[in-house]
Rosetta silent file (secondary structure, phi, psi, omega in degrees, C-alpha in Angstrom):
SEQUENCE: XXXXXXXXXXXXXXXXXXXXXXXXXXXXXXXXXXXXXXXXXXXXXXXXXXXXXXXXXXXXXXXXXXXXXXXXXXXXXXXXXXXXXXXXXXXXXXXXXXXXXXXXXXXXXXXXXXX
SCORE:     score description
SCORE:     0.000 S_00000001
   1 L     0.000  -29.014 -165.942   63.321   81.082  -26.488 S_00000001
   2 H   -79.478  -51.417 -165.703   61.987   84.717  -26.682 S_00000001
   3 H   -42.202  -41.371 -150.902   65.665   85.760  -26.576 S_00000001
   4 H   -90.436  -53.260  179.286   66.617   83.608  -29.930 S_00000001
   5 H   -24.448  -68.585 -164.433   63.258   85.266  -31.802 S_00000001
   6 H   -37.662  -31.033 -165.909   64.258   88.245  -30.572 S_00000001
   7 H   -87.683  -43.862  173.294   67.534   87.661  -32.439 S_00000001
   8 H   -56.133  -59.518  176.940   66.223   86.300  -35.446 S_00000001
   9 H   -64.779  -51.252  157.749   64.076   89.077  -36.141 S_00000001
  10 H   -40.117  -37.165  156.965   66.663   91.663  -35.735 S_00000001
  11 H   -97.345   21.194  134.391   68.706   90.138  -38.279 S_00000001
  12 H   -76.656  -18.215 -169.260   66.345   89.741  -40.649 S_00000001
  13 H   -76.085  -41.046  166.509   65.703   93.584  -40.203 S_00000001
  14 H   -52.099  -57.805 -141.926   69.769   93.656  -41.149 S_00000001
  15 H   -72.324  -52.417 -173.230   69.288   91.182  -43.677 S_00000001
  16 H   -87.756    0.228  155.175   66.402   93.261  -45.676 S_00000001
  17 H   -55.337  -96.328  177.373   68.548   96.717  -45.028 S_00000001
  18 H     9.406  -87.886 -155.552   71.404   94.685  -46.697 S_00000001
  19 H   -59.888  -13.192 -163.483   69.306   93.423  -49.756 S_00000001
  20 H   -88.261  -41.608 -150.044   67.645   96.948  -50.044 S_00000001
  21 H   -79.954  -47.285  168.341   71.078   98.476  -50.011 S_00000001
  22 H   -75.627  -27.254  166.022   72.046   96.159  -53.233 S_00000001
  23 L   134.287   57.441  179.167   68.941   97.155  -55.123 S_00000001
  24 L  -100.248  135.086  161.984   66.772   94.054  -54.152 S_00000001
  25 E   -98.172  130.165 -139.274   63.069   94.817  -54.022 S_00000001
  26 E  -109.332  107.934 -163.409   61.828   93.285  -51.023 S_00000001
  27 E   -84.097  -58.221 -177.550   58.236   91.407  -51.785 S_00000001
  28 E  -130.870 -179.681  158.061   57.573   89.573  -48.782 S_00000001
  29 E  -145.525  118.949 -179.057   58.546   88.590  -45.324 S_00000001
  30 L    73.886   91.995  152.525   57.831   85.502  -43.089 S_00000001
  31 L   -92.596  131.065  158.841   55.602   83.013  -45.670 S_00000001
  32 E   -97.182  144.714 -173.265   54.652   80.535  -43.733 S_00000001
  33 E  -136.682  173.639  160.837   54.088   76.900  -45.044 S_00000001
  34 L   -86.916  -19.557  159.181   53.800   73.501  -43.200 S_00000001
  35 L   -62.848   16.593 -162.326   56.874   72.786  -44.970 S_00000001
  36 E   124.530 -172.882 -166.099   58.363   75.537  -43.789 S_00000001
  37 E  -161.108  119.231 -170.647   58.880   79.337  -43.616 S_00000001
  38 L   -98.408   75.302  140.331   60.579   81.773  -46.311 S_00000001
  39 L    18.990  -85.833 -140.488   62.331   84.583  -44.261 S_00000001
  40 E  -145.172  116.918 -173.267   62.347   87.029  -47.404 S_00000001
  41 E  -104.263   77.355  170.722   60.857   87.439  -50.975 S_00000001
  42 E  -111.320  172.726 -177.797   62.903   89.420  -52.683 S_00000001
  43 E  -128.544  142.349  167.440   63.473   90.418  -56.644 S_00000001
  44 E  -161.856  133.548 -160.102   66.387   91.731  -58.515 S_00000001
  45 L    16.490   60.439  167.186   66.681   92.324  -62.184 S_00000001
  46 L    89.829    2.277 -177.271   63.904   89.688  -62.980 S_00000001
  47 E  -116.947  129.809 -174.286   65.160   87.027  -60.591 S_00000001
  48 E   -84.301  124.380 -164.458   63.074   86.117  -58.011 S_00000001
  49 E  -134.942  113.392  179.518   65.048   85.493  -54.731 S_00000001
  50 E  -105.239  109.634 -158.584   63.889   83.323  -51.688 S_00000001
  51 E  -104.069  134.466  167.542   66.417   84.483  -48.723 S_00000001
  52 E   -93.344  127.488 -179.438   67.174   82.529  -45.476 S_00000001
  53 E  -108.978  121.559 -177.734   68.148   84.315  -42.859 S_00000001
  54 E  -126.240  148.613 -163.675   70.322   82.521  -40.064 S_00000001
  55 E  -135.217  114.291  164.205   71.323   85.187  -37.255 S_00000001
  56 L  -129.160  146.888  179.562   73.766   84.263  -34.332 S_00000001
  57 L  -107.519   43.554  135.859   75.256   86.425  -31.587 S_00000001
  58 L  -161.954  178.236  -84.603   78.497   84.029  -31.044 S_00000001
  59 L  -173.170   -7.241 -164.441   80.410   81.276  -32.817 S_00000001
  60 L   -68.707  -33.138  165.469   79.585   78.643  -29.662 S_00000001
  61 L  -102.436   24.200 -172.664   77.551   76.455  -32.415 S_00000001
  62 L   114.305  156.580  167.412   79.323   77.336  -35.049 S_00000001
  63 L   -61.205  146.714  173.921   78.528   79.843  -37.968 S_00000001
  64 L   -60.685  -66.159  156.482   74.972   81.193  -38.715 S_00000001
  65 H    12.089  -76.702 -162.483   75.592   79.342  -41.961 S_00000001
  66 H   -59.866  -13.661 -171.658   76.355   75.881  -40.508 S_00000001
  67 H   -79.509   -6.677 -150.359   72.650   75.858  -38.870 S_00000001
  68 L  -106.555  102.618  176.266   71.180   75.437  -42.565 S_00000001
  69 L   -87.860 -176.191 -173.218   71.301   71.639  -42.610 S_00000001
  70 H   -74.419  -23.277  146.539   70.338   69.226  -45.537 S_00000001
  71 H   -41.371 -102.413  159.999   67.272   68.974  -43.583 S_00000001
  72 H    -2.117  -49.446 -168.066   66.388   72.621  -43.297 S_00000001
  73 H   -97.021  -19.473  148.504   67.441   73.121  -46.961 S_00000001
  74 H   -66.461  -26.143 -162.813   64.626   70.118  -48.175 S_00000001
  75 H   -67.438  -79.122 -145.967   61.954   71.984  -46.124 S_00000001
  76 H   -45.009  -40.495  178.042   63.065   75.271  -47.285 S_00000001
  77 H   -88.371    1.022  146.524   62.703   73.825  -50.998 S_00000001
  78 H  -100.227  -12.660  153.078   59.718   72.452  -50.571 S_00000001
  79 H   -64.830  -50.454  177.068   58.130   75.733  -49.118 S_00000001
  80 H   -71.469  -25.038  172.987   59.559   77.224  -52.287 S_00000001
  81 H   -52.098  -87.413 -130.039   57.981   74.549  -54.829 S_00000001
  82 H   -53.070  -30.828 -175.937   55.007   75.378  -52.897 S_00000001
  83 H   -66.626  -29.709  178.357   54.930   79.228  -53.134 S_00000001
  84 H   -66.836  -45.378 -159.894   55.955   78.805  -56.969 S_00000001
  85 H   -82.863  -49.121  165.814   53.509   76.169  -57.510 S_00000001
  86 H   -87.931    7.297  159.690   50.285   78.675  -55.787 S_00000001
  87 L  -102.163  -15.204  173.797   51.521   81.367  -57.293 S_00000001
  88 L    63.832   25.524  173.268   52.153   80.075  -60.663 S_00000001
  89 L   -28.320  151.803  154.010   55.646   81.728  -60.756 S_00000001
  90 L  -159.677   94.791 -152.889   57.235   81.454  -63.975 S_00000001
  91 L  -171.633  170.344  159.423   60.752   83.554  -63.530 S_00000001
  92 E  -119.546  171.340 -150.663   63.684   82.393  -62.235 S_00000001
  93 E  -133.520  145.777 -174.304   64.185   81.683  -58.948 S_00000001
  94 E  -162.002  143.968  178.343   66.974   81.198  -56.989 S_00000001
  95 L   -95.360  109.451  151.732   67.678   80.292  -52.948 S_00000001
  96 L   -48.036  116.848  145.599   69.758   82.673  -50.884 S_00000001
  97 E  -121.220  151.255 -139.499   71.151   82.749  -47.644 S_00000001
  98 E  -142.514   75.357  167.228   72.284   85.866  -45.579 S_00000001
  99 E   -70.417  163.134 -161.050   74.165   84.929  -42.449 S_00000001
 100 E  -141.835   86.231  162.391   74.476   87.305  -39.781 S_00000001
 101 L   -54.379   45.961 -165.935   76.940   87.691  -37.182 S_00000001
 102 L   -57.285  113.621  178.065   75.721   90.137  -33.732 S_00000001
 103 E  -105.672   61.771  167.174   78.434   91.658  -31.969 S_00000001
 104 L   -49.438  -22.989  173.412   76.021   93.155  -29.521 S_00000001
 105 L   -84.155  -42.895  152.449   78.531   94.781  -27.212 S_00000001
 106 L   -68.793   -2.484  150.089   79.742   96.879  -29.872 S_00000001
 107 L    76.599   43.856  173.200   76.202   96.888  -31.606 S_00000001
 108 E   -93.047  153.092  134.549   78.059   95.567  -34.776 S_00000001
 109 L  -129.497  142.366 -178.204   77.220   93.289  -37.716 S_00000001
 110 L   -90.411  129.652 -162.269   78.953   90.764  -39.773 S_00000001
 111 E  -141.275  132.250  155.679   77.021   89.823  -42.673 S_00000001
 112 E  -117.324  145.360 -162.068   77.594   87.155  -45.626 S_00000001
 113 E  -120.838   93.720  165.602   75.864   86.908  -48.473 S_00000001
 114 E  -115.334  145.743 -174.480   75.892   83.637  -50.396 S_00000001
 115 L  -116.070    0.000    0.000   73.584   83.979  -53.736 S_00000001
């Protein structure tokens, strides 16, 4: 289990390099909710962006992608009503996810971006 953290947080570390790299300003990191837990708060040109990060270092389950089930994706959208909702957002908003490929023997990454 420490191993998969371990994993997660380095590619989130990609994942806000990345977003930094397009001109995202990078707000928050790890909100935690009981509904869930928003990976990344970023902003670009007035759009508010709440990014999911899924990080894998092989293909044995599948794409980092494929882990965001319809499950996963209500909690994750009910962690964002709530952060919208105590925060009184009024922007637009939009959900992100930033898979991450690790090709640790060649200390590589694959990265997709769907906005």
């Amino acid at each position: 289990m420490f191993y998969n953290i371990k994993i997660g947080k380095l590619g989130q570390k990609i994942a806000v390099k990345f977003l930094k790299s397009k001109d995202y300003k990078i707000l928050a990191q790890n909100i935690y909710f009981r509904e869930g837990e928003i990976d990344i708060l970023a902003e670009k040109n007035g759009v508010l962006s709440f990014v999911e990060v899924k990080t894998r270092t092989n293909l044995k389950f599948g794409y980092p992608e494929d882990a965001i089930s319809d499950q996963k994706r209500e909690h994750l959208e009910l962690a964002i009503d709530r952060y919208i909702a105590e925060n009184n957002i009024d922007q637009e908003c939009v959900l992100e996810i930033i898979s991450v490929r690790l090709d640790l023997k060649n200390k590589k990454a694959h990265l997709k971006h769907f906005c």
